[in-house]
N, C-alpha and C positions, 0 to 999 in steps of 0.2 A: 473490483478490477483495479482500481486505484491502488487497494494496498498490493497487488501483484505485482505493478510497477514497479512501486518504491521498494518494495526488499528483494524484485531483480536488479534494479539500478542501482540503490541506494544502501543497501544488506541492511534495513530497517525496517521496521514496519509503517504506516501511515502516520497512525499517531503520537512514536515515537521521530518522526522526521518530521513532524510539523513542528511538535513542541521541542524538541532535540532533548528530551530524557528517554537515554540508553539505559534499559534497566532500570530504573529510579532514580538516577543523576542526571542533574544537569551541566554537561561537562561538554560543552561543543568543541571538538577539537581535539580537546583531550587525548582522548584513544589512540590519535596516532596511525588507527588502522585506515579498512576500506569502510568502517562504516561512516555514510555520511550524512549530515540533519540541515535541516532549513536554515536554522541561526548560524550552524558552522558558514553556509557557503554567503550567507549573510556577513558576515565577518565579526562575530560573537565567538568569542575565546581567542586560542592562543594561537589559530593561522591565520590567522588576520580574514578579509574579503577573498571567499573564495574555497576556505577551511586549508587543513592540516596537510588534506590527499594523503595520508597514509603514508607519513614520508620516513616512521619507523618499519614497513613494511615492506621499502623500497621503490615506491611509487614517485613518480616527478613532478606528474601534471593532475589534474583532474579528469582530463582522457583516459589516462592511466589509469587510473580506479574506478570509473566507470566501464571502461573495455574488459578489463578484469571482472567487475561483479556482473557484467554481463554474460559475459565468456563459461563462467562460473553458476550462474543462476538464467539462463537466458529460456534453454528450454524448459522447466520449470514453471517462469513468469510468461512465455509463450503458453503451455497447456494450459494454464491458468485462465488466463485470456480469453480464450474459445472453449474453454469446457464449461467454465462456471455458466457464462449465457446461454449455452446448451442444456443443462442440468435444470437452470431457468426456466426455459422454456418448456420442456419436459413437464417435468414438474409440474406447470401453472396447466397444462394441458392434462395431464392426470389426475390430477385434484379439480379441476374445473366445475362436473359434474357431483362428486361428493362432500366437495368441503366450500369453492367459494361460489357457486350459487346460492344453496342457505343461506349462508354469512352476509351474502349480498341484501339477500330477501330482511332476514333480519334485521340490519344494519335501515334498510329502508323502510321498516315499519317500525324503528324507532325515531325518525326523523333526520338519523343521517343519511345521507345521499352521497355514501362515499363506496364507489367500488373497486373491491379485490380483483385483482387480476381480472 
């Protein structure tokens, strides 16, 4: 759910906005675009504190480019949100009985005491 946030808000992924390598560089700022990373709004590269905001894009503020990737990605990072925990929940309740019961059982007659779902 975390990375649905980040690449409706942010048009990145999680572990691309933590580490701020877009694609395999590490260029914060750089791009000029809406995509935006943890170090850019840190003030790591060339917009200083706060990042670049897309300001070859035509962006002003960083409201700007957040109102945009959201405008842009919102329902999307919304379905996201409420489906995956759904799918979750689903899921652990249809498997329940065939896959982590056993798994349980086993898990616990090896001496872990760790349960699945």
């Amino acid at each position: 759910m975390a990375n649905a946030l980040t690449e409706g808000m942010f048009k990145t992924n999680l572990a691309e906005f933590i580490t701020g390598r877009v694609n395999g560089s590490y260029k914060p700022g750089a791009d000029g675009s809406s995509v935006l990373t943890l170090p850019e709004l840190l003030g790591a590269g060339p917009g200083g504190v706060g990042g670049n905001y897309g300001t070859t894009a035509g962006y002003d503020s960083l409201s700007a480019v957040l109102m945009s990737n959201l405008k842009k990605n919102g329902v999307k990072m919304a379905a996201s949100i409420v489906i995956i925990p759904m799918v979750a929940n689903v899921a652990k309740k249809v498997l329940r009985k065939p896959v982590l019961l056993p798994a349980n059982r086993l898990l616990k007659s090896t001496g872990l005491d760790v349960k699945l779902g």
